[in-house]
Each structure stands twice: as C-alpha cells, then as structure tokens.
ROMAR-818753 format. One record per residue (C-alpha): residue number from 1; x, y, z; residue in three letters. Coordinates in nm, 4 decimals, padded with zeros to 6 digits, m for minus. Example, Ala and Ser with C-alpha at 12.3 -4.5 7.8 and 13.67 -1.06 7.14 Angstrom:
2
<logu i="1" c1="01.2300" c2="m00.4500" c3="00.7800" aa="Ala"/>
<logu i="2" c1="01.3670" c2="m00.1060" c3="00.7140" aa="Ser"/>
% end
This chain:
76
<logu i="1" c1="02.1160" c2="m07.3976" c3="m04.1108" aa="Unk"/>
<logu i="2" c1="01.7809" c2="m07.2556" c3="m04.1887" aa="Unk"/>
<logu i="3" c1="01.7582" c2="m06.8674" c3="m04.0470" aa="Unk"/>
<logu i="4" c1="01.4066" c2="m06.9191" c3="m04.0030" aa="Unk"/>
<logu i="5" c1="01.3733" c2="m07.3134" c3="m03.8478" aa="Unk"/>
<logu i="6" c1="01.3188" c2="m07.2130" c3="m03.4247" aa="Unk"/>
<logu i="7" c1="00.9973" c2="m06.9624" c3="m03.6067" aa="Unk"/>
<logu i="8" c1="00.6381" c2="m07.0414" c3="m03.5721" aa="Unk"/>
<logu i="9" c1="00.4676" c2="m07.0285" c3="m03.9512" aa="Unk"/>
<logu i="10" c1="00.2097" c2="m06.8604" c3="m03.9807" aa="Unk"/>
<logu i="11" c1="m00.0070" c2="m06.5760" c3="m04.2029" aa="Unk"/>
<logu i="12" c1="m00.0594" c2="m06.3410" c3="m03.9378" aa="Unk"/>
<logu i="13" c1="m00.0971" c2="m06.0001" c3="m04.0467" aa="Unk"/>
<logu i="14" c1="00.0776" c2="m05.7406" c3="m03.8534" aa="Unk"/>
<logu i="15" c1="00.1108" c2="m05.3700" c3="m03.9299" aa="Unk"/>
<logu i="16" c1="00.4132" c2="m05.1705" c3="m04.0136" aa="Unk"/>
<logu i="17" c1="00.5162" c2="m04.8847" c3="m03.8892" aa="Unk"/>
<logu i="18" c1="00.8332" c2="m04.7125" c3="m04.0152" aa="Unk"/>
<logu i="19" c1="01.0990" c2="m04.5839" c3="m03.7604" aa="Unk"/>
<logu i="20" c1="01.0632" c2="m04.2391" c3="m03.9312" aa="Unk"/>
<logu i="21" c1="00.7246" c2="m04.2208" c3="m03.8595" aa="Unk"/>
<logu i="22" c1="00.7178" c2="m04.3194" c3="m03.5480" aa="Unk"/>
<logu i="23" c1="01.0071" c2="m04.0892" c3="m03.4299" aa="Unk"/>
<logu i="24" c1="00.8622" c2="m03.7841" c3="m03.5884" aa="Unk"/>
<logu i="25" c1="00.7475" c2="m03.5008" c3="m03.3695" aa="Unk"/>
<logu i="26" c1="00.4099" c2="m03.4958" c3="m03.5159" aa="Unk"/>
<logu i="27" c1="00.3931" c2="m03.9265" c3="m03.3950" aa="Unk"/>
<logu i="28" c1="00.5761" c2="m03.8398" c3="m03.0583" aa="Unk"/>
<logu i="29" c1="00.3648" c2="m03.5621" c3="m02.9507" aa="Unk"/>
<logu i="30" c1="00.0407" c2="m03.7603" c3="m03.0326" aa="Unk"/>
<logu i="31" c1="m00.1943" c2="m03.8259" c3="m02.6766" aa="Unk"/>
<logu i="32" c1="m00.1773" c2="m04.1994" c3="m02.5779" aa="Unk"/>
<logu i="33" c1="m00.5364" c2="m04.2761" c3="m02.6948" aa="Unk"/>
<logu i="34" c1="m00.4461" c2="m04.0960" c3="m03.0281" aa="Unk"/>
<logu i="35" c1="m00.1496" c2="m04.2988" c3="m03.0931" aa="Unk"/>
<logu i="36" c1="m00.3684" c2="m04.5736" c3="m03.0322" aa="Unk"/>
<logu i="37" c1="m00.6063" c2="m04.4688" c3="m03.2791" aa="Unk"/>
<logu i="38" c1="m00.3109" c2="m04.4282" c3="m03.5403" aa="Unk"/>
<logu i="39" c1="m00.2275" c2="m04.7923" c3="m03.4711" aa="Unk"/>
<logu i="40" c1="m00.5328" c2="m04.9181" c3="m03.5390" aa="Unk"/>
<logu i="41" c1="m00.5441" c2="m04.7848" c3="m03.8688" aa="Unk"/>
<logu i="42" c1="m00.2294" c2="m04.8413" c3="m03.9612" aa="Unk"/>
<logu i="43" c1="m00.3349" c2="m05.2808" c3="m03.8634" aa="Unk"/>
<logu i="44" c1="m00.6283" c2="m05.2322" c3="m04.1429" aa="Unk"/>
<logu i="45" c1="m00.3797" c2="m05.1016" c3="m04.4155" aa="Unk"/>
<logu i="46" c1="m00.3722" c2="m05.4258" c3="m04.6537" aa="Unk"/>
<logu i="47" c1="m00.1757" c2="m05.2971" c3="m04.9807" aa="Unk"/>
<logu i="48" c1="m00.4736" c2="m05.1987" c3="m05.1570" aa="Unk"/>
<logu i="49" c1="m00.7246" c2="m04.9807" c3="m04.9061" aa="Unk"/>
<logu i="50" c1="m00.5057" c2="m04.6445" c3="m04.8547" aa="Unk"/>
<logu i="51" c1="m00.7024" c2="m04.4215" c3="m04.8296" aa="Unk"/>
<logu i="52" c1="m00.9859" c2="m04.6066" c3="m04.7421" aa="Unk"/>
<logu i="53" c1="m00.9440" c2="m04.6385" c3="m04.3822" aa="Unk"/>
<logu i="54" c1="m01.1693" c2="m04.5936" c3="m04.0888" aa="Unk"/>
<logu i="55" c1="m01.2248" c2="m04.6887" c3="m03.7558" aa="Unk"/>
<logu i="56" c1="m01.5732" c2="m04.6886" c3="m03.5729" aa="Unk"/>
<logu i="57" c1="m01.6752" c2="m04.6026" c3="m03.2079" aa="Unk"/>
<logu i="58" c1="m01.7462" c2="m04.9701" c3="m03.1354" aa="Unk"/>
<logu i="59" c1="m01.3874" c2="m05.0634" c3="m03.2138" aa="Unk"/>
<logu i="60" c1="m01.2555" c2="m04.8028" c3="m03.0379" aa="Unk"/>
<logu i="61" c1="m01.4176" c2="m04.9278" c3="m02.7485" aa="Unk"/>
<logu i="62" c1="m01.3355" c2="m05.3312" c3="m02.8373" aa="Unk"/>
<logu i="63" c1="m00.9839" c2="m05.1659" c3="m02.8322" aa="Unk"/>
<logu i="64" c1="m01.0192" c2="m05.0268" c3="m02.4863" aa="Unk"/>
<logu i="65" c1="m00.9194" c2="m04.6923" c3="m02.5800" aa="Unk"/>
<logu i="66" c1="m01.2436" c2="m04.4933" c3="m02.4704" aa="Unk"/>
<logu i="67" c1="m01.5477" c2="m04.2924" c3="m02.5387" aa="Unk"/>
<logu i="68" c1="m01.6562" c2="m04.1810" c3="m02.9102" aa="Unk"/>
<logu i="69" c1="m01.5660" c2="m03.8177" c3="m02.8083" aa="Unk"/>
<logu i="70" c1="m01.2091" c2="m03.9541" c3="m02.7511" aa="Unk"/>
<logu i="71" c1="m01.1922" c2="m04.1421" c3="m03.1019" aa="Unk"/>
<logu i="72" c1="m01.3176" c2="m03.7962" c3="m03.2516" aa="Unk"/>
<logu i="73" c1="m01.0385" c2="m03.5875" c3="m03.0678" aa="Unk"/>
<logu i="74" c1="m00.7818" c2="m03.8423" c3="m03.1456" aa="Unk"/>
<logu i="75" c1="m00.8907" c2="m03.8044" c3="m03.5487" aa="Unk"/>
<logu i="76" c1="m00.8747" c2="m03.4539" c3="m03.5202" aa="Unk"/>
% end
C-alpha cells in the first residue's frame, strides 16, 4: 500500500522551520507580530536566496500584521 495514496499532489511550497529554532528562547520570547515577521521570511527562503531576504511594508500589511513602524520593531 502506497504511504502517500489518501495525499493531495501538489508543488506547494511551504516553509520550514526547525523544532530547535522554534523552541529557542530567542524564537519564544519574540512579540506575536515579530514572530510573524520571522515567518514570513522564513516562506521566501527558496534554497538559493539566504541572505537575500526582505519583506516590505505593503506585505506586512497584505499579511495583516500592522503598521510599517511595527515591521521595523519586529526587524529590530
């Protein structure tokens, strides 16, 4: 029997997030909007672009996370 046959295929991209990370005190004592911030970068991660990520004010908004000033003081 096929492990994978009740499984929708697909090429969805999804982003991954190691247990470590996430259960590190520098993770769990992140604000809300700042952990959202880290996720969203961590979705643009492709193999190739780290390094090279960034996030602008209009998808911080698209993301319903906030203001500008709260993308800035979730990067800081």
């Amino acid at each position: 029997m096929n492990r994978r046959a009740g499984r929708k295929k697909g090429k969805g991209r999804f982003a991954r997030l190691p247990i470590e990370v996430l259960e590190s005190h520098a993770v769990t004592s992140l604000p809300h909007a700042a952990f959202r911030v880290l996720v969203l970068l961590a979705a643009q991660f492709n193999g190739y672009n780290n390094g090279a990520l960034g996030i602008t004010a209009s998808q911080v908004l698209k993301a319903g996370i906030g203001s500008d000033k709260t993308l800035y003081r979730s990067l800081n």
